[in-house]
VMD Tcl script that builds the backbone (N, CA, C; Angstrom):
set m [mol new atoms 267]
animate dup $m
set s [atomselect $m all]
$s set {name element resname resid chain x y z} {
  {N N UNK 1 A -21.293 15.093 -34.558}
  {CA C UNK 1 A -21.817 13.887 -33.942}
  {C C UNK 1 A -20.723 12.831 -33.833}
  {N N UNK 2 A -19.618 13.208 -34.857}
  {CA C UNK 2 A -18.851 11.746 -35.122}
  {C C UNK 2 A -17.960 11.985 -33.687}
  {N N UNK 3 A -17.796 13.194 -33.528}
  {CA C UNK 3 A -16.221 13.572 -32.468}
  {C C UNK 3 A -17.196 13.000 -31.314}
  {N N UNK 4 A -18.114 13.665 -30.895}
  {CA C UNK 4 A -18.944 13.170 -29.679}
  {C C UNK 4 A -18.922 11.425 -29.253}
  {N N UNK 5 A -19.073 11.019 -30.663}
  {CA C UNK 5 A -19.002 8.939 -30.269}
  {C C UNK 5 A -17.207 9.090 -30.186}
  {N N UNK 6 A -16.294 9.222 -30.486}
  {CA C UNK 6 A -15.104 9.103 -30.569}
  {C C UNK 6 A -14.627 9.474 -29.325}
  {N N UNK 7 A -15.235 11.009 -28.673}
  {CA C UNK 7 A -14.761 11.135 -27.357}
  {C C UNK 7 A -15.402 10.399 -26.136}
  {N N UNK 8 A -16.657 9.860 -26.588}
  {CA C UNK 8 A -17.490 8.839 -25.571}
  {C C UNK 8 A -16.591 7.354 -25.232}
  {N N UNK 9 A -16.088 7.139 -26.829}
  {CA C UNK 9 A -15.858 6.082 -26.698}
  {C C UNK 9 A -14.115 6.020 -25.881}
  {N N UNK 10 A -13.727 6.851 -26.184}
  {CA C UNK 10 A -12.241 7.341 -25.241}
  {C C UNK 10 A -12.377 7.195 -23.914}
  {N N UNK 11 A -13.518 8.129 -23.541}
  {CA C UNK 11 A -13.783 8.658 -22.050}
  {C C UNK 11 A -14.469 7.095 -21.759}
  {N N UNK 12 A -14.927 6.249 -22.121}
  {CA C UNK 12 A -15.318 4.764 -21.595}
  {C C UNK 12 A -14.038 3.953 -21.352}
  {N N UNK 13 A -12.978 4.066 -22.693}
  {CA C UNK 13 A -12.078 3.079 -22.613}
  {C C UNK 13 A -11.109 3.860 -21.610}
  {N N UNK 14 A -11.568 4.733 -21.205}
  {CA C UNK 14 A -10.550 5.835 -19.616}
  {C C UNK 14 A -11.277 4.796 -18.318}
  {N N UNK 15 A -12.488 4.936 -18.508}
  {CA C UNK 15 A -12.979 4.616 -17.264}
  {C C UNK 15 A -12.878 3.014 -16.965}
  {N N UNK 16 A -12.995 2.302 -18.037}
  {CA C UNK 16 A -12.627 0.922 -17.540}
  {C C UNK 16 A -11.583 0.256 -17.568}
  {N N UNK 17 A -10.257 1.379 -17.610}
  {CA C UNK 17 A -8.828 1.354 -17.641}
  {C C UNK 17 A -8.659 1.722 -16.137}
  {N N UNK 18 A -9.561 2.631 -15.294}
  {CA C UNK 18 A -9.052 3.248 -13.507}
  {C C UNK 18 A -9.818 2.321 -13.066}
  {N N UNK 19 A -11.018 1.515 -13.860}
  {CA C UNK 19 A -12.135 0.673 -12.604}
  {C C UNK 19 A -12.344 -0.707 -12.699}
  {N N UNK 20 A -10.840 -1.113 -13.579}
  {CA C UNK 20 A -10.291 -2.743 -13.138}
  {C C UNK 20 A -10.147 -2.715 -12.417}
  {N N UNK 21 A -9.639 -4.208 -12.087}
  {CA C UNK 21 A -9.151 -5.057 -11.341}
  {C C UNK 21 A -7.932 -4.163 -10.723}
  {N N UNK 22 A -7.068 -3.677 -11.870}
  {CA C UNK 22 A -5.445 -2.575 -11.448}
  {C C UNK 22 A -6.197 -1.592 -10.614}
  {N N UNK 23 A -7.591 -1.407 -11.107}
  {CA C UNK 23 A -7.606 0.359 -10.628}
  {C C UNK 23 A -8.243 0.057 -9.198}
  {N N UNK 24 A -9.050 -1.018 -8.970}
  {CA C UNK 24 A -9.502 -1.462 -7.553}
  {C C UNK 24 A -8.408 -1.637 -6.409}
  {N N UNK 25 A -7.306 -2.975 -7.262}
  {CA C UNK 25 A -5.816 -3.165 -6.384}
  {C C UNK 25 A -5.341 -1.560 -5.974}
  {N N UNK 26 A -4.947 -0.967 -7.036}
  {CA C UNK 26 A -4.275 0.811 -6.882}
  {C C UNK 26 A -5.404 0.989 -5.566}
  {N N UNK 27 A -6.589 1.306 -5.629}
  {CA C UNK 27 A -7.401 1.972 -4.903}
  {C C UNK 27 A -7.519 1.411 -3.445}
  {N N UNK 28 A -7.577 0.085 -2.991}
  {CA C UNK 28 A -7.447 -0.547 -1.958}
  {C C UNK 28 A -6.125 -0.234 -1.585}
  {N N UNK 29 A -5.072 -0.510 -2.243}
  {CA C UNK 29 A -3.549 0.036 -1.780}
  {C C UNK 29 A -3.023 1.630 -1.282}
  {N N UNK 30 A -3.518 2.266 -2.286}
  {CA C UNK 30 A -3.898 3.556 -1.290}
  {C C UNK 30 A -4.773 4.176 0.073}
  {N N UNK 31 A -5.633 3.287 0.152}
  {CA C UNK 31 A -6.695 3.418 1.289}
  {C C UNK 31 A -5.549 2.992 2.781}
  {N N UNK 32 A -5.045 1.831 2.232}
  {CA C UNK 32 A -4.325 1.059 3.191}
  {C C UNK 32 A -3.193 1.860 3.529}
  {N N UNK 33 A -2.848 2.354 2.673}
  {CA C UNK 33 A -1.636 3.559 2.874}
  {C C UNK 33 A -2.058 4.754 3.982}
  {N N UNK 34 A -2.842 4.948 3.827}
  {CA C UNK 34 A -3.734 6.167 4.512}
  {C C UNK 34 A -4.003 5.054 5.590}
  {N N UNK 35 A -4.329 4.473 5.764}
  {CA C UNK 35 A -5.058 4.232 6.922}
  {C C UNK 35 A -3.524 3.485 7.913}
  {N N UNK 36 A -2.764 3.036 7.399}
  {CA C UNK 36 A -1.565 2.574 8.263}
  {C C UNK 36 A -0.687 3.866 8.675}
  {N N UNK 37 A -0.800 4.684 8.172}
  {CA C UNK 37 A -0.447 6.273 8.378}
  {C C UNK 37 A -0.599 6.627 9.223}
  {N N UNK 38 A -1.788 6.947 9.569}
  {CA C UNK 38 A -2.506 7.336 10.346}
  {C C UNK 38 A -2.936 6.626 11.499}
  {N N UNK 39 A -2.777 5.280 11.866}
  {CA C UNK 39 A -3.022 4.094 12.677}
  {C C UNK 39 A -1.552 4.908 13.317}
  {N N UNK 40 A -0.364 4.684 12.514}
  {CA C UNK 40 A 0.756 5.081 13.450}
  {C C UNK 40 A 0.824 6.532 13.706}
  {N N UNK 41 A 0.126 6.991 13.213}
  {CA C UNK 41 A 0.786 8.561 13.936}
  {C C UNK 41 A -0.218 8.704 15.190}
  {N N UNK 42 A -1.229 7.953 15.524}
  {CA C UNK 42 A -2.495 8.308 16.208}
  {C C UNK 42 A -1.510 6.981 17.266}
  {N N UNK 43 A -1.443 5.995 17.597}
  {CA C UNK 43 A -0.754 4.344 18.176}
  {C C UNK 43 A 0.910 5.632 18.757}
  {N N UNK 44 A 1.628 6.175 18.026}
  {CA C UNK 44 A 2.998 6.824 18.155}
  {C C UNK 44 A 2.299 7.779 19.681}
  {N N UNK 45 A 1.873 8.999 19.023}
  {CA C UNK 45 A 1.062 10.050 20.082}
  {C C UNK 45 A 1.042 9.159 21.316}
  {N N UNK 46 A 0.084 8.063 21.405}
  {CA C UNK 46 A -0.394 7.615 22.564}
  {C C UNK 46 A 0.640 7.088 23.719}
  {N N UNK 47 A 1.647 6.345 22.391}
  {CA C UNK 47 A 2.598 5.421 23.052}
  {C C UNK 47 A 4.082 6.954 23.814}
  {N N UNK 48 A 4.171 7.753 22.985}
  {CA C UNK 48 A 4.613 9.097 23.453}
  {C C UNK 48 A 4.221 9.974 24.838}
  {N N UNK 49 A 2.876 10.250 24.955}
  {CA C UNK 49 A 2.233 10.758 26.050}
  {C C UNK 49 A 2.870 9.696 27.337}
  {N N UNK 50 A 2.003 8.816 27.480}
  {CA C UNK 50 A 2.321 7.489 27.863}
  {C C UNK 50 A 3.822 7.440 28.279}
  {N N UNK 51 A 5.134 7.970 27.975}
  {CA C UNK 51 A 6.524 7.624 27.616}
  {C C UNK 51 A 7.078 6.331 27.891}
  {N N UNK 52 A 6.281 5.331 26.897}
  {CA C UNK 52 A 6.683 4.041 26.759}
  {C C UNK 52 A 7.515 4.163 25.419}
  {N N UNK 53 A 8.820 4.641 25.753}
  {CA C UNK 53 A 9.805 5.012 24.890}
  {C C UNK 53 A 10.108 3.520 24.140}
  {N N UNK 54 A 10.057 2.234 24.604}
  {CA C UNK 54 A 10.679 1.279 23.952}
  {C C UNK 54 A 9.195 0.903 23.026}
  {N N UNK 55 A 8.422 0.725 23.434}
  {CA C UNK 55 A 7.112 0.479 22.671}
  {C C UNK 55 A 7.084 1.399 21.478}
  {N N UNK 56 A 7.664 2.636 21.921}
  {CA C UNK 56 A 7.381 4.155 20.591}
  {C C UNK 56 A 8.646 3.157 19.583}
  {N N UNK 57 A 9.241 2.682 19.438}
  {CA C UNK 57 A 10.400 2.034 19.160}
  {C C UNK 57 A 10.065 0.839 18.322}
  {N N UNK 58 A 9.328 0.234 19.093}
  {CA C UNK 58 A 9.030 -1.007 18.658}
  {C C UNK 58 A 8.323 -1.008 17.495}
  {N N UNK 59 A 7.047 0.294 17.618}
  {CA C UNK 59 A 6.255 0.620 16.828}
  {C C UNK 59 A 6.221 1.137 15.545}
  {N N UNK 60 A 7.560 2.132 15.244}
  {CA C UNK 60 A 8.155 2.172 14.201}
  {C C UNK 60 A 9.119 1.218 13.302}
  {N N UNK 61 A 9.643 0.263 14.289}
  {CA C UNK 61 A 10.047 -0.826 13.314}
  {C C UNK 61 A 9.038 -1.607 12.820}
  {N N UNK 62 A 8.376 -2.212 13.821}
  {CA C UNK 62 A 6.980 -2.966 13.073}
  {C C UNK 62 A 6.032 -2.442 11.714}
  {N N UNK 63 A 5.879 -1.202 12.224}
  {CA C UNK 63 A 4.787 -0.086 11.153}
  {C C UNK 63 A 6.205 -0.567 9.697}
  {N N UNK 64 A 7.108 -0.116 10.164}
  {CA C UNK 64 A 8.130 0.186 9.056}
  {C C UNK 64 A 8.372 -0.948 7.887}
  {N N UNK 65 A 8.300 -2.183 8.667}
  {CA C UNK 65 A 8.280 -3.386 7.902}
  {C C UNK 65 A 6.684 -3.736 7.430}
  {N N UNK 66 A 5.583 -3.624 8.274}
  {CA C UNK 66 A 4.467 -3.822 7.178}
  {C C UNK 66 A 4.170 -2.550 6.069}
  {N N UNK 67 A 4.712 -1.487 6.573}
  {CA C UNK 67 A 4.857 -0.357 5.534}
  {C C UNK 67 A 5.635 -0.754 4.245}
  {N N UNK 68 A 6.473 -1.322 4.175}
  {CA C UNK 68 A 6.985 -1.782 3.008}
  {C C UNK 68 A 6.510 -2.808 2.248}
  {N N UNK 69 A 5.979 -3.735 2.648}
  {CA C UNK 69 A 4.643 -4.699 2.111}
  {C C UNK 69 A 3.611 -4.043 1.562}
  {N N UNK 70 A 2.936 -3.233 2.091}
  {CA C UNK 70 A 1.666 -2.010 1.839}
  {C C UNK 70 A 2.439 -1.303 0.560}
  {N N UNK 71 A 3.011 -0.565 1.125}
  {CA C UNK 71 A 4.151 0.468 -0.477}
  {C C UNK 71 A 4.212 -0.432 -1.592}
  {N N UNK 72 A 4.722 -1.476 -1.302}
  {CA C UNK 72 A 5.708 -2.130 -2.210}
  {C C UNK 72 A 5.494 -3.684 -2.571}
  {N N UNK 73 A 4.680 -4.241 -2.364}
  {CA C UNK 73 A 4.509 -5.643 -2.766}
  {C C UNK 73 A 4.852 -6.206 -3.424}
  {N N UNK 74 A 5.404 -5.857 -4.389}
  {CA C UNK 74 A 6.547 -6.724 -5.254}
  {C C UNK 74 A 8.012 -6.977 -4.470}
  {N N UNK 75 A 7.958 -5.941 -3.575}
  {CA C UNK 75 A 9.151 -6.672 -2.671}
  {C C UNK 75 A 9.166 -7.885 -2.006}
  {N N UNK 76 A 7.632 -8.610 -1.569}
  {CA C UNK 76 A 7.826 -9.495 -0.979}
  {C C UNK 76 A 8.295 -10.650 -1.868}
  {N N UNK 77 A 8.126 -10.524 -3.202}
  {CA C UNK 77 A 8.619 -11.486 -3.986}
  {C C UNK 77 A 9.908 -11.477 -4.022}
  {N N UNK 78 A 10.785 -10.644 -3.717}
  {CA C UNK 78 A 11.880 -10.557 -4.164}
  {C C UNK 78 A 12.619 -11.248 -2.763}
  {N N UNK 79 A 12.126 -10.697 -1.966}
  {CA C UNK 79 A 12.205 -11.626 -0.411}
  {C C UNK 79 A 12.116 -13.117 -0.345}
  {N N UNK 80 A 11.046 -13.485 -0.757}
  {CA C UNK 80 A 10.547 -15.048 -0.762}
  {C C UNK 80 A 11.570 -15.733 -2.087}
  {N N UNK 81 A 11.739 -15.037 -3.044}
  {CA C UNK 81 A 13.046 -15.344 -3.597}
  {C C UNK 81 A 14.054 -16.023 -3.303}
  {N N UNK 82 A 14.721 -14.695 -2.632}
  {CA C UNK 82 A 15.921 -14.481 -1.380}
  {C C UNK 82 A 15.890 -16.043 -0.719}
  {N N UNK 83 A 14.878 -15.770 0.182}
  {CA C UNK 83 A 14.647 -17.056 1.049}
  {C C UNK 83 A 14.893 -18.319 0.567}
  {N N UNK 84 A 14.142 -18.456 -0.568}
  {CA C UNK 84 A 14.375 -19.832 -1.406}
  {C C UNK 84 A 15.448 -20.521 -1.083}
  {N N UNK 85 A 16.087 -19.133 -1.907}
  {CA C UNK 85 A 17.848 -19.444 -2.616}
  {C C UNK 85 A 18.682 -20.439 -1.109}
  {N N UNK 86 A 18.387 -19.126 0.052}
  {CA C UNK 86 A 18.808 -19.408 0.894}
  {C C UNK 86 A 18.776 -20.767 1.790}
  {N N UNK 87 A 17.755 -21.152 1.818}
  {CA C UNK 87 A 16.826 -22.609 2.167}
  {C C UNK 87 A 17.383 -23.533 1.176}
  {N N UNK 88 A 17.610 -23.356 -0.213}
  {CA C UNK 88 A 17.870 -24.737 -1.363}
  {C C UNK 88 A 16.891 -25.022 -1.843}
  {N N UNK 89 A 15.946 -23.964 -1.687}
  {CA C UNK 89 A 13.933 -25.246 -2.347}
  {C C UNK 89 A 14.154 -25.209 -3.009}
}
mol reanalyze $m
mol bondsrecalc $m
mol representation Tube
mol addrep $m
């Protein structure tokens, strides 16, 4: 009986460790991952068929830079940083 409360109480402090606040952010951030993925490979195709070669162009730099915001969000801090320095605020 004792292992049963010990592994309950594990398998609880598991689950409200993935279904914070971290595990919601993680979970929305992956969705967004998938779904900007897939926005460009489906937006690429079209702009391809189409052979609006500079648009197919355009589209990967754009995707590429909000892709790194999406990935990586601590980069933008390191950016707005940057900027500061650069500006004098």
């Amino acid at each position: 009986m004792l292992d049963f409360l010990m592994s309950a109480s594990s398998d609880l402090a598991t689950f409200n460790s993935n279904f914070g606040v971290k595990g919601l952010f993680d979970w929305i951030q992956e969705q967004a991952k998938w779904l900007l993925f897939g926005a460009f490979i489906i937006i690429l195709l079209v702009t391809m068929i189409k052979r609006a070669w500079i648009a197919a162009v355009g589209l990967c730099v754009g995707f590429a830079l909000v892709g790194v915001f999406v990935l990586n969000p601590d980069s933008l801090l390191g950016l707005s940083r940057w900027l500061s320095d650069m500006l004098s605020l």
